[in-house]
NUDO-482379 format. One record per residue (C-alpha): residue in three letters; x negated, y negated, z negated. Coordinates in steps of 0.25 Angstrom, whole numbers, plus 2048, in hexadecimal, padded with zeros to 3 digits. Each point is the difference from the previous one (the first is absolute). Example, Ala and Ser with C-alpha at 12.3 -4.5 7.8 and 13.67 -1.06 7.14 Angstrom:
<recs>
{rec ALA,{7CF,812,7E1}} {rec SER,{7FA,7F2,802}} 
</recs>
This chain:
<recs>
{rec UNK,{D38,E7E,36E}} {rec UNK,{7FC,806,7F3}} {rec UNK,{80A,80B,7FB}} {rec UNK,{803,801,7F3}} {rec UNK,{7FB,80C,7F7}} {rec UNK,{806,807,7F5}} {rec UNK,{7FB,801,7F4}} {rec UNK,{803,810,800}} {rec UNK,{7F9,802,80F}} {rec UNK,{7F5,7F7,7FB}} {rec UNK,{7FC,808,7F5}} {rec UNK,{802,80D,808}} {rec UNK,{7F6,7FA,808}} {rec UNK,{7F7,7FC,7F4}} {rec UNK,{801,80F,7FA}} {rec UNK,{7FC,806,810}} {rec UNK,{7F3,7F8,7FF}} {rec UNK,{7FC,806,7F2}} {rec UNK,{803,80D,806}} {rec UNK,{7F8,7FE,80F}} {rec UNK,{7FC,80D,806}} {rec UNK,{7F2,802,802}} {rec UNK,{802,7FF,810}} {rec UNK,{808,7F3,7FA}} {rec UNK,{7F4,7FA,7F9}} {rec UNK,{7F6,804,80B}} {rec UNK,{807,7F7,809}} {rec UNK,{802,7F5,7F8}} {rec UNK,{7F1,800,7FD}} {rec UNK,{7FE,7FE,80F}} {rec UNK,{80B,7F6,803}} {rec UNK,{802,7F6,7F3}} {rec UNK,{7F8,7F2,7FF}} {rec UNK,{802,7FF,80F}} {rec UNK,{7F3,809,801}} {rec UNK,{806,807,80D}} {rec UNK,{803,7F7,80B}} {rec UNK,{801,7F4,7F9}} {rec UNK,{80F,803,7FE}} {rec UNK,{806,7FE,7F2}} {rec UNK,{807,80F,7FB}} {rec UNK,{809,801,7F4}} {rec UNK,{804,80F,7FB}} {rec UNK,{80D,805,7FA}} {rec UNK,{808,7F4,805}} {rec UNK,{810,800,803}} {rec UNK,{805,7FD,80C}} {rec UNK,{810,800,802}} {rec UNK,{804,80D,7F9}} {rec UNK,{7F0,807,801}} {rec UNK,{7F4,800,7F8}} {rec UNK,{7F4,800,80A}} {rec UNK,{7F1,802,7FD}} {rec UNK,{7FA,7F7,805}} {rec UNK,{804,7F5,808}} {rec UNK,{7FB,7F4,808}} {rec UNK,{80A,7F5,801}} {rec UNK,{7F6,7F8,80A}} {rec UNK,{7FE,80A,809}} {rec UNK,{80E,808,7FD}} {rec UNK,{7FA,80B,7FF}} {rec UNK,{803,80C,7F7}} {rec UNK,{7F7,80E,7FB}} {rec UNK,{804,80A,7FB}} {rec UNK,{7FA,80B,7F9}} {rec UNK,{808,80E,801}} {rec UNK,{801,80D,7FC}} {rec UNK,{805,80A,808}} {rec UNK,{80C,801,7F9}} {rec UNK,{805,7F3,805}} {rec UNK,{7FC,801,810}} {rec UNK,{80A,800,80A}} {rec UNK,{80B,7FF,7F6}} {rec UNK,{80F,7F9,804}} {rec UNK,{7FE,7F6,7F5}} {rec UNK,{7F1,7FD,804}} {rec UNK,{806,7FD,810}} {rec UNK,{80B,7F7,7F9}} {rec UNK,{7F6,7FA,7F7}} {rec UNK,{7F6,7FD,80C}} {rec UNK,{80B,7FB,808}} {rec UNK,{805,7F6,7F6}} {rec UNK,{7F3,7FA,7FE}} {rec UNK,{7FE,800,80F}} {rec UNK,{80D,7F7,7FF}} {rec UNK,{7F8,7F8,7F6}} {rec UNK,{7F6,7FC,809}} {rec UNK,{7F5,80A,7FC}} {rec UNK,{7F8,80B,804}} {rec UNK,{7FE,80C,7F9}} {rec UNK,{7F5,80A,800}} {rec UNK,{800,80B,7F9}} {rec UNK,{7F4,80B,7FC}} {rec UNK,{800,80E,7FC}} {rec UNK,{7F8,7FE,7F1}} {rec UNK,{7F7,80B,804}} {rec UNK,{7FA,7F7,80A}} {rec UNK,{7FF,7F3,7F9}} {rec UNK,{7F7,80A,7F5}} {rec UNK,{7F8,809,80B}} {rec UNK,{801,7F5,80B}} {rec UNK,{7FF,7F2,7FD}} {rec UNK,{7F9,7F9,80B}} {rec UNK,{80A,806,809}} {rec UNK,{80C,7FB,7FA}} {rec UNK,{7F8,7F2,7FF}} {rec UNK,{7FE,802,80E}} {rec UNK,{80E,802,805}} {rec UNK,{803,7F5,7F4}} {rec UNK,{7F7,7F6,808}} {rec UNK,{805,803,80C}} {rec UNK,{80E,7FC,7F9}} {rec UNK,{7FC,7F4,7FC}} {rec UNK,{7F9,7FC,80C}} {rec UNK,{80E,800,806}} {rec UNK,{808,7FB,7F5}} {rec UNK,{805,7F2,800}} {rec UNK,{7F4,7F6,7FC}} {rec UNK,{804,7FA,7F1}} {rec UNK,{80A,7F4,801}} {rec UNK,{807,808,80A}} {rec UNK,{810,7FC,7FF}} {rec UNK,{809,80D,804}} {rec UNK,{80D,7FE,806}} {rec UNK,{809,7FD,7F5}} {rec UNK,{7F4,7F8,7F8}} {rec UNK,{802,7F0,7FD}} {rec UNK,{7FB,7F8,80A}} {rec UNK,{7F4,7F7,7FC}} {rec UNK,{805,7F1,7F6}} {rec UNK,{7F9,7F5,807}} {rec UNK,{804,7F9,7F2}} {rec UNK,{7F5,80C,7FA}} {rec UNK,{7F6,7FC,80A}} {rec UNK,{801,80D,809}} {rec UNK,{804,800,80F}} {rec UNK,{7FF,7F4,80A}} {rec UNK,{80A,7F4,800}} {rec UNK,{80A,800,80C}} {rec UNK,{7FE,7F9,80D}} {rec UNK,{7F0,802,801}} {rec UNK,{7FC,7F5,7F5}} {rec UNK,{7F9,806,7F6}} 
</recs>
């Protein structure tokens, strides 16, 4: 179920991309085009009431890149809960160690993806599959 987007947070989104950190545009260098993993990532998207930097829907899987000034804040524990209540994963990195270490956070990056759900995944919550689109198996074994 696609939510729907103002036009306000949409461009609040838009304005973070022309404005990426350098951590920011590291990361997306490694992760956009599916060249990491094979898994699809898109950067500065909302989600609910958030904008997240990167984002992949098929592996619900969420990155971060943070400052300092923004670890173990009340409103970062909220925010990561109600993504979690979303159905995704969120990983967050120190920016300093996406610019000094980045095969590192690739690593523990992998390691996530390794054990996220495989794409086509359906969370709880998700639509179940339209026989009338093609996907999922007819009833009763015949087909």
């Amino acid at each position: 179920m696609r939510q729907r987007v103002s036009n306000q947070k949409r461009a609040f989104a838009k304005s973070l991309r022309r404005r990426s950190t350098q951590a920011e545009l590291v990361l997306w260098r490694l992760l956009r085009g599916r060249r990491f993993a094979d898994a699809k990532f898109r950067r500065q998207v909302p989600i609910g009431s958030w904008v997240v930097d990167f984002v992949s829907f098929e592996r619900r899987l969420i990155v971060e890149a943070d400052g300092g000034q923004l670890n173990e804040s009340k409103v970062d524990a909220y925010r990561d809960r109600d993504l979690a209540a979303r159905g995704f994963q969120v990983l967050r990195y120190w920016n300093n160690d996406v610019l000094a270490r980045p095969q590192s956070v690739l690593e523990h990056l992998a390691a996530a993806i390794a054990n996220s759900p495989s794409p086509g995944f359906a969370p709880c919550g998700a639509q179940p599959p339209s026989p009338t689109r093609g996907e999922g198996k007819r009833a009763h074994g015949d087909g």
